[in-house]
C-alpha angles and dihedrals in degrees: 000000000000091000089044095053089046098044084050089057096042087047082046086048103040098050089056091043087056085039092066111021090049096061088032091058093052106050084049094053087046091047094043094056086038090061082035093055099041090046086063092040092052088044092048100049085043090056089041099053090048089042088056089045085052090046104050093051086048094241092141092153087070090059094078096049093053087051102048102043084046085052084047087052103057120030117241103009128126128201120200114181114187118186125244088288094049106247125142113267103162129001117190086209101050097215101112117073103246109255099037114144110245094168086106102068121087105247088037096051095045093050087054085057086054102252123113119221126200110196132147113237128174111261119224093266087057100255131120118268132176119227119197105192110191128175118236098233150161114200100302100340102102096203089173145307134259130208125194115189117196122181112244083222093106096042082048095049088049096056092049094046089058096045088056089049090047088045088056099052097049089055083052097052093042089047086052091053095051096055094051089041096053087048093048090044088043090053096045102045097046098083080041096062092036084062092048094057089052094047086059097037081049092051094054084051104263150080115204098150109044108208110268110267099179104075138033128066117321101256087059099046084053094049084045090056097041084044088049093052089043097054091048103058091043090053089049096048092046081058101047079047089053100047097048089055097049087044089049104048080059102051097033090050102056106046088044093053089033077054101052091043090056091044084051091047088054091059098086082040097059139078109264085241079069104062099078092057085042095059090046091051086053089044086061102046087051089052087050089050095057097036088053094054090049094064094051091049092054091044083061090048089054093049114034121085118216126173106217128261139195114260125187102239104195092054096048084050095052088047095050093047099051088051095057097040087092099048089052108042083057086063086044087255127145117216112190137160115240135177133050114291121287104195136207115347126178111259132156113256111290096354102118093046095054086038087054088046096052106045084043081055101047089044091046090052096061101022100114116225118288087021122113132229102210115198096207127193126204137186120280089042095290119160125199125190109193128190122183095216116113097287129216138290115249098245086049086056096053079053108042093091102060117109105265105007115141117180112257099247092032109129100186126109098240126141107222092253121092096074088046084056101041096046083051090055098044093048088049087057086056099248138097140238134205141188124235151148113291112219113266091013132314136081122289114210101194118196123193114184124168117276113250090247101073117074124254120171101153109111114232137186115297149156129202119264083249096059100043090051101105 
């Protein structure tokens, strides 16, 4: 944010400082060539007036001389002066034979006709010149002309002198800019970051370092102190939550299982009609029990921060089906592996192998003898888990994941639970899962988590392996 905030000033900057070098480079380069222009054109009327005064007393030896110490004068510049008929009397340069016709030649045509001409032609060596042609009059009587000639380097050389000038100062100034920018941005992100950290630091389940409320604007010290407050009550009532449910898992624990031992002990006590009722009194208070224990288990979830990890599907799925095979061989149900490797996908610790347990569970609860639970994988680290028992409605499926549904001809003795763990651990991990038909009957839990190989860095919500084994 801190280069963003510095980059936005410079291109403010910058965009001002272009705004007004750039016009103001301009009018200085035009001014520049305008004094430059009107300098020759004063030179050359005031040759011109002393060349016609030379020429009507017929003093024409004193032409050269006018033309060569003016030459001398002024570096670079050339003076040609031609009579009325247009042929050559002095040339500062020298190069021209005395006595050459020039009339032909457009500026000096047009000053024996007694009108100057000012006009920017390219000299023999390439570069720009100015040429300022005026006719040695007097009133109407056209005597001669006269041409100076002056190179546009030093105009040139001015103008880029200025626009070096004009470039410096701008780097100055945005230099300037970037220093006070960087300290402003500096200035105003570092509560920011110092929030950041403790958002993270929030999201793991603690905050060691508070954001700093000490510096900043106004507005973020403000939103520092509020986030302060607010983390802190919520720390403290995560705290109060999870100590009610380890509090609770104690003294729930114990009267339910003190309950069920004294039921058990009634059983030699009562008539044998009873039993029946009796063993249905203990089946519930199993079921409480484990209810009980899934609340707390989703209380932990809710509570418990976990940063992902890879976990080698394939492994935790050959473990999980080999520890089911007895339990199911004793119902007549088969449990196999099927589908090419999936790999490693990011899960939270502890998190594929409860979600496993519990969909074998579920499948197993309502697979019918001789029948298989196939754990399948597929590519793009999908997991299916398939039952062959008489599956679910659809309407049934969109509700399966709420806490304590149970399905309305379900006879099991399950508590509602299990999905709404499994879809929280899944979405920790940072997957979904979906219900479905299964091909040829059954239900189809279909699990898609994200392959090892993209990176995943965020934290998400998580318990340990021993707190989700129920």
């Amino acid at each position: 944010m801190t280069v963003r905030l510095v980059l936005s000033y410079l291109a403010l900057a910058l965009l001002v400082l272009l705004g007004l070098e750039i016009p103001l480079g301009y009018l200085y380069a035009r001014g520049e060539r305008s004094r430059f222009s009107q300098g020759v054109e004063r030179d050359a009327s005031m040759l011109a007036e002393i060349a016609e005064e030379n020429i009507e007393t017929g003093d024409l030896s004193a032409l050269p001389t006018l033309a060569r110490d003016y030459a001398e004068d002024n570096t670079g510049a050339r003076v040609v002066i031609v009579d009325r008929t247009g042929h050559l009397l002095a040339d500062s340069a020298g190069t021209t034979t005395p006595g050459a016709p020039l009339a032909g030649e457009p500026d000096i045509a047009a000053a024996l006709r007694n009108r100057s001409t000012v006009t920017t032609r390219t000299g023999a060596d390439g570069t720009d010149v100015l040429a300022v042609t005026m006719p040695g009059s007097s009133g109407t009587t056209v005597r001669g002309a006269l041409r100076v000639t002056h190179p546009l380097t030093r105009v040139t050389d001015r103008e880029h002198r200025i626009w070096a000038v004009l470039a410096l100062a701008g780097a100055c100034v945005l230099a300037a800019v970037a220093l006070v920018a960087f300290t402003l941005a500096r200035w105003i992100t570092r509560p920011l970051r110092t929030l950041e950290r403790a958002t993270t630091q929030l999201a793991a389940g603690r905050l060691d370092n508070p954001p700093d409320a000490d510096s900043g604007p106004p507005e973020l010290r403000r939103l520092a102190a509020a986030f302060t407050h607010t983390a802190t009550r919520l720390q403290h009532l995560l705290q109060a939550q999870h100590g009610f449910a380890s509090e609770a898992s104690h003294q729930l624990k114990t009267p339910l299982a003190s309950l069920r031992l004294r039921l058990e002990n009634f059983e030699p006590h009562l008539d044998p009609r009873a039993h029946p009722s009796l063993e249905e009194t203990i089946g519930e208070v199993e079921r409480l029990s484990r209810m009980v224990h899934g609340l707390l288990t989703l209380a932990r979830l809710e509570n418990t921060a976990t940063t992902l990890e890879p976990v080698d599907a394939d492994a935790v799925l050959a473990e999980r089906a080999a520890m089911w095979e007895p339990l199911a061989a004793e119902q007549y149900v088969t449990v196999t592996v099927t589908g090419p490797a999936v790999g490693r996908v990011w899960a939270i610790p502890g998190a594929l192998e409860q979600i496993v347990d519990n969909l074998v569970a579920n499948a197993l609860r309502v697979s019918p003898p001789g029948t298989t639970v196939t754990l399948a994988r597929a590519p793009g680290a999908d997991l299916h888990v398939m039952d062959q028992g008489p599956g679910l409605p659809e309407a049934d499926r969109e509700r399966a994941f709420d806490r304590f549904w149970r399905a309305s001809d379900s006879h099991h003795d399950g508590t509602g639970l299990g999905l709404p763990i499994v879809r929280h651990l899944v979405h920790a991990s940072g997957g979904r899962i979906t219900l479905r038909a299964a091909p040829g009957g059954g239900l189809d839990a279909h699990v898609r988590l994200r392959p090892a190989g993209r990176q995943r860095h965020s934290r998400t919500t998580a318990t340990s392996a021993a707190d989700l084994e129920w």
